[in-house]
Backbone as a chain_set.jsonl record, in Angstrom:
{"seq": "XXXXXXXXXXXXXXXXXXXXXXXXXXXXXXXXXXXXXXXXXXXXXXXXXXXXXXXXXXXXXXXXXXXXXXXXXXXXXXXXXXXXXXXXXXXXXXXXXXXXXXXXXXXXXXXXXXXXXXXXXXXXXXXX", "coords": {"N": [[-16.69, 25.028, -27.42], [-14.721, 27.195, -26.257], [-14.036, 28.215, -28.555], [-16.673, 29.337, -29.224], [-17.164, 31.278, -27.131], [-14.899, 33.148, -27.539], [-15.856, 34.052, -29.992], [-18.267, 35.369, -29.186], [-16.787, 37.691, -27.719], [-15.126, 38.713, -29.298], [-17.203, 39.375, -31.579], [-19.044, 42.288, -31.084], [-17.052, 43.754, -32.025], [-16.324, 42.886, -35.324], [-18.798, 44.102, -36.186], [-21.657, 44.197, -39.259], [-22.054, 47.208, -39.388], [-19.436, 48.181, -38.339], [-17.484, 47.477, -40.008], [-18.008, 48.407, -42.589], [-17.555, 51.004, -42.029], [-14.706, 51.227, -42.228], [-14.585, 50.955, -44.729], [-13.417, 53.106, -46.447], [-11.354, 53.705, -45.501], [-9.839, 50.809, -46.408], [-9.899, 51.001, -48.489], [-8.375, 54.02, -49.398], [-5.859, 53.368, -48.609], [-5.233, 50.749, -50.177], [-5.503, 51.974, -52.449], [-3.107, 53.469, -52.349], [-1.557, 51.579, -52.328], [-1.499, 49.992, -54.675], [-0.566, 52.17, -56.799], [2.111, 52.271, -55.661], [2.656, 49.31, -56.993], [2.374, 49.662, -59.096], [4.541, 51.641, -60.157], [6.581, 49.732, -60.011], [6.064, 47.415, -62.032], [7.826, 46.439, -63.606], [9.65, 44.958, -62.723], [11.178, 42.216, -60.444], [9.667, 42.297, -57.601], [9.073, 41.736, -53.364], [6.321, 40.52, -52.397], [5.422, 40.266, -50.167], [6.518, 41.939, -48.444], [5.273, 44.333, -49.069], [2.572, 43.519, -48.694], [2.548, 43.127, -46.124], [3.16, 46.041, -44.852], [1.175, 47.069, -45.853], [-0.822, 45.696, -44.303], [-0.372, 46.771, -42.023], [-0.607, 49.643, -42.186], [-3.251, 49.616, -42.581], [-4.325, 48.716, -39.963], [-3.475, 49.956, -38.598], [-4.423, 52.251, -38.792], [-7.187, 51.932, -38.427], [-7.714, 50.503, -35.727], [-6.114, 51.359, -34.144], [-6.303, 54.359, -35.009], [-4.052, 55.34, -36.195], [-2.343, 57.296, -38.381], [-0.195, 55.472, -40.118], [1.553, 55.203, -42.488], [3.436, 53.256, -43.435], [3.634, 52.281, -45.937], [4.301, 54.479, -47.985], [6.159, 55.601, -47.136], [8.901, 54.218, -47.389], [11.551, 53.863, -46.21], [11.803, 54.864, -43.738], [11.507, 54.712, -40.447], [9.268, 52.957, -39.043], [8.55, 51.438, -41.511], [11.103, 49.91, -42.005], [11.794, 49.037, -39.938], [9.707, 47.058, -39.716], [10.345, 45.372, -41.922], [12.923, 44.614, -41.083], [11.67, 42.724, -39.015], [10.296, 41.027, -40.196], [12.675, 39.147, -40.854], [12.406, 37.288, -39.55], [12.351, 35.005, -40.245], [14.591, 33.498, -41.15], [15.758, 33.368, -38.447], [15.012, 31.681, -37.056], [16.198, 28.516, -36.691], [18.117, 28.89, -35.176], [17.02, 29.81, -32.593], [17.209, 27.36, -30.898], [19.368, 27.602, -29.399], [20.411, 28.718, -26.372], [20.88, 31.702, -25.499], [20.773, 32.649, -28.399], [20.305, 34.993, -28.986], [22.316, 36.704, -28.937], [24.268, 36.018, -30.425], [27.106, 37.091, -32.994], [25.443, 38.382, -35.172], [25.315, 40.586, -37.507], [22.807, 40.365, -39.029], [21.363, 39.673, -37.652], [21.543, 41.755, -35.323], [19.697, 43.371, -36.534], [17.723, 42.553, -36.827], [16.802, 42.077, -34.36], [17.262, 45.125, -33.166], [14.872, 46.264, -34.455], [12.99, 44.681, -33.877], [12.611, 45.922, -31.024], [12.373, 48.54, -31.908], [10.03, 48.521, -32.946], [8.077, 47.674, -30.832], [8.632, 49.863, -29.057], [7.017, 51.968, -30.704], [5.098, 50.692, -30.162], [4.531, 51.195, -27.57], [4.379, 53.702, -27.373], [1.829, 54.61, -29.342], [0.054, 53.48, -27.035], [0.446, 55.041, -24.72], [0.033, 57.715, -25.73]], "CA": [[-17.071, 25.873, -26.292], [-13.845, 28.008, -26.121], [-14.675, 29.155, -29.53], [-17.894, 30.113, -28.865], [-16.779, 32.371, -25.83], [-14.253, 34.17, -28.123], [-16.394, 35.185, -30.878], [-19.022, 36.174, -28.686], [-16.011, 38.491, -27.547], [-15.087, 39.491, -30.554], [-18.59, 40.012, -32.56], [-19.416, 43.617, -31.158], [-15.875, 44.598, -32.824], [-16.755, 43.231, -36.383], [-20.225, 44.037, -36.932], [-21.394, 45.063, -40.47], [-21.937, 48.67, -39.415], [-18.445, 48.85, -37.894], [-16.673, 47.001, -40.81], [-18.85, 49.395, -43.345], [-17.103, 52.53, -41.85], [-13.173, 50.943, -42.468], [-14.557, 51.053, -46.29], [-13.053, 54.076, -46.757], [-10.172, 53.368, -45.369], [-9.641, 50.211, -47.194], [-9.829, 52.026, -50.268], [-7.851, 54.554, -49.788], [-5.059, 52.288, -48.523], [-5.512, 50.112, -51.488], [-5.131, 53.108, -53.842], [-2.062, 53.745, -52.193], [-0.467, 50.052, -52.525], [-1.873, 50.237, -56.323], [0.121, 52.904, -57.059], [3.548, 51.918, -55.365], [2.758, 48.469, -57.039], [2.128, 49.911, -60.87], [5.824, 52.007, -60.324], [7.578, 48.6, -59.829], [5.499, 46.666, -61.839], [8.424, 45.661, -64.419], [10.671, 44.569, -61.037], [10.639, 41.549, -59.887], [9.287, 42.305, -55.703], [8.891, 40.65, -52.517], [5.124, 40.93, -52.405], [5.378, 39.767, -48.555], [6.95, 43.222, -47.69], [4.421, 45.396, -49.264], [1.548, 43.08, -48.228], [2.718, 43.535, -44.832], [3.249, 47.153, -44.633], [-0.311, 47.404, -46.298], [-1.894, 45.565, -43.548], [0.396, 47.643, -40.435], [-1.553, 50.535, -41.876], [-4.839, 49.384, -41.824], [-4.32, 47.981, -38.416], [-2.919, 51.417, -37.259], [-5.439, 53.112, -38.794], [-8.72, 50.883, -38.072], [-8.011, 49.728, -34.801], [-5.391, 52.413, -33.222], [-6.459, 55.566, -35.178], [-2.879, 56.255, -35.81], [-1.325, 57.07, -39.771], [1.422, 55.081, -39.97], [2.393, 55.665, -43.541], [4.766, 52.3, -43.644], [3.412, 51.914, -47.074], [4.491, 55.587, -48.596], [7.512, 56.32, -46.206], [9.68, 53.359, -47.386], [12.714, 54.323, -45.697], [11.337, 55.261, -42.517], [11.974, 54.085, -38.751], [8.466, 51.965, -39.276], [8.886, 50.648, -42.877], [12.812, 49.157, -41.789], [11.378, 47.969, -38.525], [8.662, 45.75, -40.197], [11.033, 44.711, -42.912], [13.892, 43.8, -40.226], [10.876, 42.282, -38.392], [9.938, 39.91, -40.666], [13.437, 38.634, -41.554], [12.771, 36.046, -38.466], [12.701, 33.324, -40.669], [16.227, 33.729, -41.313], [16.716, 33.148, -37.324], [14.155, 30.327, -36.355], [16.77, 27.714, -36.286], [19.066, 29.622, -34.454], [16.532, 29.769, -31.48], [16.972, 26.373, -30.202], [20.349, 27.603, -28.909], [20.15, 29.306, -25.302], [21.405, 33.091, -25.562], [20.602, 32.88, -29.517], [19.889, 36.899, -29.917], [23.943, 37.214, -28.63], [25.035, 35.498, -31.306], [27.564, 38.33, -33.101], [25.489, 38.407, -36.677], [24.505, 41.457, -38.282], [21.277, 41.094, -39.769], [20.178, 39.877, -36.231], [21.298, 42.725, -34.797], [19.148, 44.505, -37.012], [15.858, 42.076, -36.336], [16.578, 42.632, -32.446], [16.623, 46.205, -33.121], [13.87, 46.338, -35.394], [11.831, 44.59, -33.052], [13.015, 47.152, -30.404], [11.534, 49.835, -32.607], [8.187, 48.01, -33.143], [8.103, 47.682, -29.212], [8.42, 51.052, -28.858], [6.242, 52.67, -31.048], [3.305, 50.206, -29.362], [4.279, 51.785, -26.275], [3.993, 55.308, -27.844], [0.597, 54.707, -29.202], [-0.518, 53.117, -26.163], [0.691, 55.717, -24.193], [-1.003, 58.884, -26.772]], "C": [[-16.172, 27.124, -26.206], [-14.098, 28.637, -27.27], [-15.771, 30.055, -29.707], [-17.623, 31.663, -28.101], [-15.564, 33.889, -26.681], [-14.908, 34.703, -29.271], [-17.096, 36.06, -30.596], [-18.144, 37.887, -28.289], [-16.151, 39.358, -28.215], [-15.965, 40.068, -31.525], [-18.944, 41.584, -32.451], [-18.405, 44.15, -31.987], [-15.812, 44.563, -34.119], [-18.176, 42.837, -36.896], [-20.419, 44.574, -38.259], [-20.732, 46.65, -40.255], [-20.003, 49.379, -39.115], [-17.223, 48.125, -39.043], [-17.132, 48.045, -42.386], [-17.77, 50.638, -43.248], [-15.556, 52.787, -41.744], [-13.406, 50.991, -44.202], [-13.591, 51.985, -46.856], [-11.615, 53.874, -46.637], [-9.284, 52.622, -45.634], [-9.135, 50.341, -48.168], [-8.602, 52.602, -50.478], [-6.241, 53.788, -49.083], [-4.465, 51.677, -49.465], [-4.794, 50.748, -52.402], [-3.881, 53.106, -53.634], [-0.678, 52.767, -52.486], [-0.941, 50.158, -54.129], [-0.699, 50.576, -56.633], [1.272, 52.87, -56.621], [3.693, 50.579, -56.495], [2.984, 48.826, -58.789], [3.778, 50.751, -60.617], [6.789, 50.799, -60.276], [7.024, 47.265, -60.869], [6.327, 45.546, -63.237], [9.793, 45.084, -64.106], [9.952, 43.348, -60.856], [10.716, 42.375, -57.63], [8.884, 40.941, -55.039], [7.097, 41.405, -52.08], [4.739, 41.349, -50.912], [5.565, 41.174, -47.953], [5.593, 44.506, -48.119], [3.059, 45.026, -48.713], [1.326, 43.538, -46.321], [2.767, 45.052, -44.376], [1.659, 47.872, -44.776], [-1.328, 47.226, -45.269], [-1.548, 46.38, -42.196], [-0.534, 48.704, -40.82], [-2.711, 50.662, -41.769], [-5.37, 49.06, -40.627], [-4.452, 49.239, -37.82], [-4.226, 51.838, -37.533], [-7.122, 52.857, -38.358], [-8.738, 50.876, -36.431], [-7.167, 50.876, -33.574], [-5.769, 54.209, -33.873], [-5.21, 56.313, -35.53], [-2.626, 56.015, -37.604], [-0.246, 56.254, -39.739], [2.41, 55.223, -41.147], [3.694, 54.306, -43.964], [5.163, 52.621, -45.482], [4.34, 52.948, -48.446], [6.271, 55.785, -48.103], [8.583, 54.572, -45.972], [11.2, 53.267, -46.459], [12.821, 55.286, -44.156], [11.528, 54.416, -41.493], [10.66, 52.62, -38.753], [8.84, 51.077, -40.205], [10.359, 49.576, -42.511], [12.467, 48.07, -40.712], [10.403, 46.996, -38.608], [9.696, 44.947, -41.008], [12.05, 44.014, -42.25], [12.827, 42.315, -39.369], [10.667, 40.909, -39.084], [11.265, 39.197, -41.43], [13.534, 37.231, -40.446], [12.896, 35.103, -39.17], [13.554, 33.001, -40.838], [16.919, 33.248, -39.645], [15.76, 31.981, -36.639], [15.49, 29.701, -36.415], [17.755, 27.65, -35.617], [18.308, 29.452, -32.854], [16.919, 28.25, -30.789], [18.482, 26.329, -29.421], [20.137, 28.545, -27.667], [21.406, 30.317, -26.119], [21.918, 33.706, -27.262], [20.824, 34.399, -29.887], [21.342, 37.497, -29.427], [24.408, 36.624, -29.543], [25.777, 37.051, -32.677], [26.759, 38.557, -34.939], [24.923, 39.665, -37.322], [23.277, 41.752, -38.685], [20.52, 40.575, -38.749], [20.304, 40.773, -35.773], [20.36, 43.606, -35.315], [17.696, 44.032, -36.537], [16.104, 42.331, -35.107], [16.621, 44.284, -32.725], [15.317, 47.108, -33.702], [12.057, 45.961, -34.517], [11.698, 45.866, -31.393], [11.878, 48.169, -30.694], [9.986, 49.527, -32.564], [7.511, 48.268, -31.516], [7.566, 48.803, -28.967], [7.351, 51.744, -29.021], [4.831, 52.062, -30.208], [3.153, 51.262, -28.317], [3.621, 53.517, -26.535], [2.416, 55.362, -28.26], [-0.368, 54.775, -28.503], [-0.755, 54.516, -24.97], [-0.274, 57.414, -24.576], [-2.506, 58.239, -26.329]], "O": [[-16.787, 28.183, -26.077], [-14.448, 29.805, -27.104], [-15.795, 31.187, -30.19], [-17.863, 32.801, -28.503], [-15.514, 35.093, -26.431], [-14.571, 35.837, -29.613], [-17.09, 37.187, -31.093], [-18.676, 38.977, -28.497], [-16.821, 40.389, -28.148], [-15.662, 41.042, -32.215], [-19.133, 42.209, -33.495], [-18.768, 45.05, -32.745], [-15.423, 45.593, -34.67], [-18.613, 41.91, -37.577], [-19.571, 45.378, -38.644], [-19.671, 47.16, -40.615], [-19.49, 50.442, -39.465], [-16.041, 48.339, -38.776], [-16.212, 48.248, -43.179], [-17.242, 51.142, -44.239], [-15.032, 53.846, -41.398], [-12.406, 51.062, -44.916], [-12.924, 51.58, -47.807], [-10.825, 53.881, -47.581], [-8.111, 52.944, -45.445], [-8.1, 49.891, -48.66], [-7.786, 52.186, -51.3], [-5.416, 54.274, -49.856], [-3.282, 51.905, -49.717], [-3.8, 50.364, -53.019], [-3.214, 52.762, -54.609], [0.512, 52.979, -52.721], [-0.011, 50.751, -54.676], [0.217, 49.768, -56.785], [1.91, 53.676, -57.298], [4.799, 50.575, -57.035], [3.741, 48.187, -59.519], [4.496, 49.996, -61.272], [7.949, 51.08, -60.577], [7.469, 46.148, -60.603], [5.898, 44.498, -63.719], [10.729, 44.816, -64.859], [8.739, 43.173, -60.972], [11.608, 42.73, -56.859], [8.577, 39.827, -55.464], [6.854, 42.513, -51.602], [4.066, 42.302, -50.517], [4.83, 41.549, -47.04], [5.191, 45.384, -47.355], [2.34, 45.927, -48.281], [0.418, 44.008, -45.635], [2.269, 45.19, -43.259], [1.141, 48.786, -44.136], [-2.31, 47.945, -45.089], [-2.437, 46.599, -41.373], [-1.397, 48.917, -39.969], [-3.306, 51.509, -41.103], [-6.552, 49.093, -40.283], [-5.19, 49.602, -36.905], [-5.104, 51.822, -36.671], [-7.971, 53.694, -38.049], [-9.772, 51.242, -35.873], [-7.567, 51.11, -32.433], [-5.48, 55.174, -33.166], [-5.084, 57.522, -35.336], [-2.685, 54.899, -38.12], [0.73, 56.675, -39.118], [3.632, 55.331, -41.042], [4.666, 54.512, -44.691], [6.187, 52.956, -46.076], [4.852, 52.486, -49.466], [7.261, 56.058, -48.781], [8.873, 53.99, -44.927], [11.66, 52.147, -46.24], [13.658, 56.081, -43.728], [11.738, 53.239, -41.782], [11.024, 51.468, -38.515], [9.399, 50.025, -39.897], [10.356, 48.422, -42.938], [12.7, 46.866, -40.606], [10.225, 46.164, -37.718], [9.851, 43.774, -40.669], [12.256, 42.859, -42.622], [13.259, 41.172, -39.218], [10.871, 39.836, -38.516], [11.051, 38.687, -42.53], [14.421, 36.377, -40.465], [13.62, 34.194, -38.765], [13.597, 31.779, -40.7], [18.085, 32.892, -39.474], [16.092, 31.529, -35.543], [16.277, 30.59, -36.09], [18.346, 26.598, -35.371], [19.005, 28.985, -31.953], [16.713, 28.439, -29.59], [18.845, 25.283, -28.884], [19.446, 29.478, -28.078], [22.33, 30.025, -26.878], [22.76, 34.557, -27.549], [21.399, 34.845, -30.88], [21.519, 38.712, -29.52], [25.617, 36.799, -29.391], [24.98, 37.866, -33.142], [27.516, 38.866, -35.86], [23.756, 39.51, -37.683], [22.712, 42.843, -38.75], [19.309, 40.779, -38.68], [19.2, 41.234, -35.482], [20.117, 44.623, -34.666], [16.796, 44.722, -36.057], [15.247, 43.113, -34.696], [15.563, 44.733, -32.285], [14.953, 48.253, -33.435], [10.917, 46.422, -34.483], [10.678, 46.42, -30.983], [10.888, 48.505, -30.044], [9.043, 50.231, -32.204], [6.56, 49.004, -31.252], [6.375, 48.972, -28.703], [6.673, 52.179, -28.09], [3.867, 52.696, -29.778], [2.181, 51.989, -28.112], [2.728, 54.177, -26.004], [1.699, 56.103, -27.587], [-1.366, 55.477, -28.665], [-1.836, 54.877, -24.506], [-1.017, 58.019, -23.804], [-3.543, 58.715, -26.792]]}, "num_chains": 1, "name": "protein.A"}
């Protein structure tokens, strides 16, 4: 029943016609992870980071209208702030301690500011 009620939701948002007209944008997306992926491609990588950056811009761009460029602009305020972002797995077992994100460690300070940044920019989009 609850399922029902949420696709119905969700169905006007992916109909063919409106999944048809992200083609493009797919693509050229795509092309763009290609081509970062063929310069590295005798590196070992963390696939996870580029996969992820790949889908932040299709998101931005599909659903918010916004470039985000993670993908291109490695070294950018976005690109760092996904990559800090997803180092949570590194602090799951840390959570089960009350006032966890005070704990003095470095590369949390960087996922609490990372998520910070992510924060932000929502608000900035939201806000535009």
């Amino acid at each position: 029943e609850e399922w029902k009620k949420r696709r119905k939701a969700l169905s006007p948002s992916f109909n063919n016609t409106k999944i048809l007209g992200f083609v493009d944008i797919f693509q050229k997306k795509s092309d763009i992870m290609a081509t970062i992926l063929d310069e590295v491609v005798d590196k070992e990588v963390d696939l996870r980071q580029y996969l992820s950056k790949l889908t932040l811009d299709i998101l931005g761009e599909t659903t918010l209208g916004v470039n985000l460029d993670s993908l291109k602009d490695s070294s950018g305020r976005i690109s760092k702030s996904v990559d800090g972002f997803l180092s949570i797995a590194n602090f799951i077992p840390l959570m089960i301690f009350p006032f966890w994100n005070h704990f003095p460690i470095p590369s949390l300070r960087n996922f609490l500011y990372s998520v910070n940044n992510l924060v932000n920019l929502c608000r900035s989009i939201v806000s535009n």
